[in-house]
N, C-alpha and C positions, 0 to 999 in steps of 0.2 A: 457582508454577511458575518453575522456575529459567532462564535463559538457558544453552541447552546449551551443554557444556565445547568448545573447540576444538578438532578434531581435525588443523588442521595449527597451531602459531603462526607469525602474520603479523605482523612486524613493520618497523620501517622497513630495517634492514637486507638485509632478504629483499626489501623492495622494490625498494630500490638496485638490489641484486645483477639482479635481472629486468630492468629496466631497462635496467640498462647493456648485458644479455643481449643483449637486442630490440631495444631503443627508445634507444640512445646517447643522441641529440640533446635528451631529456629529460634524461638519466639524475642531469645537476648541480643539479636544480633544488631548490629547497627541497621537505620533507618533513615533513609532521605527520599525524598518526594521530588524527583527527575522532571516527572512531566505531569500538564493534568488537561490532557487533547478533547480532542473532540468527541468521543465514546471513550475511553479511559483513562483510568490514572497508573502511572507508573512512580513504584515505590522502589530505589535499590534495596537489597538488602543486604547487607554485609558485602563482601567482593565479589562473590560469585553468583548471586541470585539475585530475579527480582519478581516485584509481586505488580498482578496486571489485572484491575478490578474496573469493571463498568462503575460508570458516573452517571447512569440515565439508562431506564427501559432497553433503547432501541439495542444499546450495544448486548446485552445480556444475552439474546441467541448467539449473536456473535462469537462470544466468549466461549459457550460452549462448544460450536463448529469447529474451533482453534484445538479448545480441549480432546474432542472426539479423532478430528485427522491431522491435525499440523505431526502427531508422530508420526506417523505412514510417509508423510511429506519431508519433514526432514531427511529420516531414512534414505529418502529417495535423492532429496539434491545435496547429500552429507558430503559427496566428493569435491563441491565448489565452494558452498558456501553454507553457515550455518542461519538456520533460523529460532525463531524463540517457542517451541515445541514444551509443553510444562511437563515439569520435573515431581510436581503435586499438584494438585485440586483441592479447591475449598469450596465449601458450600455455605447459603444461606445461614447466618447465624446472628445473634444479640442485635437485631435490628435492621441488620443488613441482606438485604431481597433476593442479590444474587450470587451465583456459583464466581468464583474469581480461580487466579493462577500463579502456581509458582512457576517458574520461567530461567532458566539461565541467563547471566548479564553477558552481552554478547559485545564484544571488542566493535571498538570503533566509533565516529558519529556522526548523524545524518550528512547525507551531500548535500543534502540543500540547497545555497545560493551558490555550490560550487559546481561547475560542469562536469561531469566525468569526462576522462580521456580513453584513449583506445584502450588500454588495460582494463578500465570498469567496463565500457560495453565487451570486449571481449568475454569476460565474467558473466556480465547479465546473459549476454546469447548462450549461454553454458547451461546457466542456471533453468534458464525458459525451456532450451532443450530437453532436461531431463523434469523440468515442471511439467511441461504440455504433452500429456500422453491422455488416451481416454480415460474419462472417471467412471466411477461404480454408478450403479443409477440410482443409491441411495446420496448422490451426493448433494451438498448444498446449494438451496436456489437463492438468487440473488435479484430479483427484479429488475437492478439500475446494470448491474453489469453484467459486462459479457454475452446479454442479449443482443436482437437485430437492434441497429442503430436506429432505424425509422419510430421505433415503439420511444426513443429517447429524444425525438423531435421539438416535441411540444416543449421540453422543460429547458431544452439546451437554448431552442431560440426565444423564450422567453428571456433568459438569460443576458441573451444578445440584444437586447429590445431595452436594455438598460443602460444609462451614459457613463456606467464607471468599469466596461472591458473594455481596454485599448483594441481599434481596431476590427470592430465588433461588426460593422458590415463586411468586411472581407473574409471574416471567420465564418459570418451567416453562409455566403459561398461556398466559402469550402465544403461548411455542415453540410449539406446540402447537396453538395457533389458527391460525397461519400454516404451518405444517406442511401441515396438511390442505386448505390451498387449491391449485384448481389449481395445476401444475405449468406451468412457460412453457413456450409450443407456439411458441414464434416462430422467426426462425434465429438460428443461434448467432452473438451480436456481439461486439464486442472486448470484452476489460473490463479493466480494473486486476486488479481481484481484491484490493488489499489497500487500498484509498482512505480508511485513517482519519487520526485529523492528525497522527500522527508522520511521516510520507508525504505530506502537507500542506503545501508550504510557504510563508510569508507575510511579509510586509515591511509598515511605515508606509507609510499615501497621507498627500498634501499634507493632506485632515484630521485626521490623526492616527488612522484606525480602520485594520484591517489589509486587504492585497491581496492575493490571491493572487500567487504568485510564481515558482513552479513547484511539479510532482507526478513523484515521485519513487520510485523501488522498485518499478519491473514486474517483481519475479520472480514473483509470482503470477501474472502474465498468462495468458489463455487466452480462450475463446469459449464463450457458454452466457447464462445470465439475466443480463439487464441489472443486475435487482432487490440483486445484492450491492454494485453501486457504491453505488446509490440508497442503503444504508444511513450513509453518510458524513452523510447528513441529520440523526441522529441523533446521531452520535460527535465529530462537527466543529464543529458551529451551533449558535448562540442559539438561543430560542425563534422570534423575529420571522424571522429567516435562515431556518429549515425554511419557515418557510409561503413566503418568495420562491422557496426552490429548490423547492417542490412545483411552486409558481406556472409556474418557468420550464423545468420536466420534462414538456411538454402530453402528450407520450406514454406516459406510465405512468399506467392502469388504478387502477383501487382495487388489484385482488388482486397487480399489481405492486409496488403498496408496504405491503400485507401480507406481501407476502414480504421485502419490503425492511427491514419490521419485524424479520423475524424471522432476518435476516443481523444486523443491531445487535444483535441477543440475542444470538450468536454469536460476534460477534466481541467484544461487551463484555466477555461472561464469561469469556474467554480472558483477554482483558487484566487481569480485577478476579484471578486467580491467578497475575497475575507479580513477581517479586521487586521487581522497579523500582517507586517510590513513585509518579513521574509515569503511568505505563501503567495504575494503579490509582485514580489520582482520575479519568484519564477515562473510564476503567470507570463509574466512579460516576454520570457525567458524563451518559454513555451511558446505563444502566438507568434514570437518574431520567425523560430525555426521554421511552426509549419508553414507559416506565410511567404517566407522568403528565400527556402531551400529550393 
């Protein structure tokens, strides 16, 4: 699965130009082009900012939902961990369609291909704790997450139906068994929506294992089952690490992290069809846990 093409290009030029637009008093600062993902680009800006513009249509709501609550949310998880809540707003301008953001450059970098250990899941379960509280009922809808899992059937086992997921009949099972568990009747709480470890991010503690550092990329945000954060259990962590995060999640049910199971079948097999080589070993990463724990 390819990273879709850009439909605007964002580059540093077009940053400038915006910049100098809006935001003058930035506009000299230094300029590097970090990342350019799947829905946006990421521009440093000098050492302590950075700028975070859709690349294509789809992310532009996005952007603004991040705009609108990621401050309420920071606010809210500031005691563990920091996330990337904008510091300014920009708007459509010289060509450019949509609202973008400025953003604090937040320490640390993606865990990735690395596992978290008990320190990081201890963190995450901290983090989710003071994330998953009931949301306002203007909050943001997400069709793909956080919904019943059975509404996400059709597309996951398509997925599965394809020769390039490792393991892809066993995962069909799983889908499948967690599928058919109750549905959460709870109220709809905040959630990430997209909590694996490229969105992860992690730094050295004084013993040398890694810390969580901040959590990053709420465009999926919205309200609904706890149970899709919970799957970071699986996509992020060592072995020893998942049983401390079960440990320190007292409120999640068995059939909460059956389902929790079966957002990590979701989202691995997403990842095991991307062209990126890191986004496919922790694919791998991902299906061996849930399969094999």
């Amino acid at each position: 699965m390819a990273t879709p093409a850009a439909e605007v290009d964002v580059d540093e030029p077009l940053v400038r130009a915006l910049l100098r637009d809006q935001h003058p008093d930035l506009a000299e600062l230094p300029l590097d082009v970090v990342a350019n993902g799947w829905d946006n680009v990421i521009v440093r800006l000098g050492d302590l900012l950075a700028v975070r513009l859709p690349r294509r249509a789809a992310a532009a709501d996005l952007i603004e939902h991040e705009q609108r609550w990621l401050p309420e949310i920071a606010h809210r998880v500031a005691a563990i961990v920091p996330v990337p809540d904008p510091v300014r707003t920009g708007r459509p301008a010289l060509g450019y369609p949509w609202s973008w953001s400025i953003v604090r450059w937040l320490p640390g970098a993606a865990a990735g291909e690395r596992a978290g250990g008990v320190h990081v899941a201890e963190a995450l379960a901290a983090f989710l704790e003071l994330l998953h509280v009931p949301a306002p009922e203007d909050a943001p809808v997400n069709p793909v997450r956080a919904v019943p899992l059975a509404t996400r059937s059709e597309a996951v086992l398509a997925r599965l139906a394809t020769a390039d997921v490792p393991r892809a009949r066993e995962l069909a099972a799983a889908w499948r068994a967690a599928a058919d568990l109750p549905a959460y009747a709870g109220p709809p709480v905040w959630v990430h929506g997209d909590l694996h470890p490229f969105n992860v991010l992690v730094d050295t503690g004084p013993d040398g294992g890694l810390r969580l550092s901040a959590v990053v990329d709420f465009g999926d945000v919205t309200a609904g089952d706890p149970a899709v954060d919970l799957a970071t259990a699986w996509l992020t962590l060592d072995r020893e690490a998942r049983r401390t995060f079960r440990a320190h999640v007292a409120v999640a049910d068995d059939d909460t992290w059956g389902r929790a199971r079966g957002w990590a079948v979701s989202i691995a097999s997403a990842l095991a069809l991307s062209d990126d080589r890191a986004f496919r070993t922790v694919a791998r990463r991902g299906i061996d846990a849930v399969l094999d724990d």
